[in-house]
C-alpha positions as CSV (number, residue, x, y, z in Angstrom):
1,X,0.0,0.0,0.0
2,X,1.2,3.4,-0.6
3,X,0.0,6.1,1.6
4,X,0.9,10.4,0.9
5,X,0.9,12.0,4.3
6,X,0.0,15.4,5.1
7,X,-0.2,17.6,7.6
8,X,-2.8,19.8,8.3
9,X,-1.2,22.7,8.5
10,X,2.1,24.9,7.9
11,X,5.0,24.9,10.5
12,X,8.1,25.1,10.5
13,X,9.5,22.1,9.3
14,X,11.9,21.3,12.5
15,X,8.0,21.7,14.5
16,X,6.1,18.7,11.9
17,X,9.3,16.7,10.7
18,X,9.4,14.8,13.9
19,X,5.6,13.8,13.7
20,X,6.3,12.9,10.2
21,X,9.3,10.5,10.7
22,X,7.1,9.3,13.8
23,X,4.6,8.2,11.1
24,X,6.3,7.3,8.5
25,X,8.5,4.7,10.6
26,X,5.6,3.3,11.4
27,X,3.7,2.7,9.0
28,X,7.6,1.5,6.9
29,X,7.5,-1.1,9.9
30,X,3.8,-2.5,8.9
31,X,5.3,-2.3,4.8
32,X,3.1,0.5,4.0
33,X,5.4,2.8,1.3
34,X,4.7,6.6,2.6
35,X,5.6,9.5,0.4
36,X,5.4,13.2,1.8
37,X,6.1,16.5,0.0
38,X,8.4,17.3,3.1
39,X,10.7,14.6,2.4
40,X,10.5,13.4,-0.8
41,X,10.7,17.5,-2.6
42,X,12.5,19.5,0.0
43,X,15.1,17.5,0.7
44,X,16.8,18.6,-2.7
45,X,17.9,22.0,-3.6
46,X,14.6,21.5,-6.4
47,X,12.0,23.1,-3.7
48,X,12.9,26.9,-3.6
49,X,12.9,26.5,-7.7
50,X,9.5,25.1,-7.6
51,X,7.4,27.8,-6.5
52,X,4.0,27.2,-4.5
53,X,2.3,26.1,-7.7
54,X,5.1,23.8,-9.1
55,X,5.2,22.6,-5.1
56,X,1.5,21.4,-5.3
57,X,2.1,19.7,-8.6
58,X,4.4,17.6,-6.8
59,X,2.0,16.8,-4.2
60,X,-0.8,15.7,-6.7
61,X,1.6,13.7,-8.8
62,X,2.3,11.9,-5.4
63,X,-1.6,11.6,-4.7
64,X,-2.1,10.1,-8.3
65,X,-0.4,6.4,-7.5
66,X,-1.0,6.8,-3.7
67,X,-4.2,4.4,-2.3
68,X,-4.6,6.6,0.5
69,X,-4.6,10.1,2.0
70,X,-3.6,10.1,5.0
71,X,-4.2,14.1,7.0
72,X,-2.4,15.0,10.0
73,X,-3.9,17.2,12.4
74,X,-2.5,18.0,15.5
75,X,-4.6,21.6,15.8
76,X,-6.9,23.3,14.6
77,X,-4.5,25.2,12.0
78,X,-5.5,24.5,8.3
79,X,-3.4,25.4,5.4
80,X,-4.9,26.0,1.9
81,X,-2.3,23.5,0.4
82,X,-3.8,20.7,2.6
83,X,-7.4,21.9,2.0
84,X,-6.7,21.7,-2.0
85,X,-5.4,17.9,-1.2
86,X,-8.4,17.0,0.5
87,X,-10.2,18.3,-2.5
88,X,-8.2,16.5,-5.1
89,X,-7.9,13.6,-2.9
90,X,-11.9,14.0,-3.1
91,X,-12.5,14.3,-6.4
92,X,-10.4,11.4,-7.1
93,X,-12.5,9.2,-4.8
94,X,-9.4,8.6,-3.1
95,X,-9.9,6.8,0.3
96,X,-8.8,9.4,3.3
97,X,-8.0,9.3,6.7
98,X,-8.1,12.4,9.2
99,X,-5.9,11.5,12.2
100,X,-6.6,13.4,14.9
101,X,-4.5,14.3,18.0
């Protein structure tokens, strides 16, 4: 299964990485494949070039072979890029889960 995780807002990313590894090490441990924006585009030198709209392309191109959205929310923050994934994700009929803490 492979899963794009995101969260449901926008920190800094030293404040949601550690969440994110949390996750993502779990869910590696059950053989569930994980793919995030935060570390599969910013870890290169690639994000700053991207802009916010080449950014989101990345995270629909993600969505289109994930089989599952899974949303992050840990407040009651929302960002608009997380809202617009819900809404693809949506569209697409895509099954979701909204974890809450």
């Amino acid at each position: 299964m492979r899963v794009c995780v995101v969260p449901a807002h926008r920190r800094d990313l030293n404040t949601i990485r550690p969440m994110l590894e949390t996750v993502r090490r779990a869910l590696a441990e059950q053989g569930v494949e994980i793919h995030n924006t935060f570390f599969d585009v910013r870890q290169g030198d690639s994000a700053p070039e991207l802009g916010p709209v080449g950014f989101k392309r990345e995270a629909f191109g993600m969505m289109e072979w994930s089989d599952l959205l899974l949303v992050l929310q840990d407040s009651e923050e929302r960002s608009e890029g997380m809202l617009m994934e819900v809404g693809y994700a949506l569209a697409k009929r895509m099954p979701m889960v909204v974890a809450v803490t």
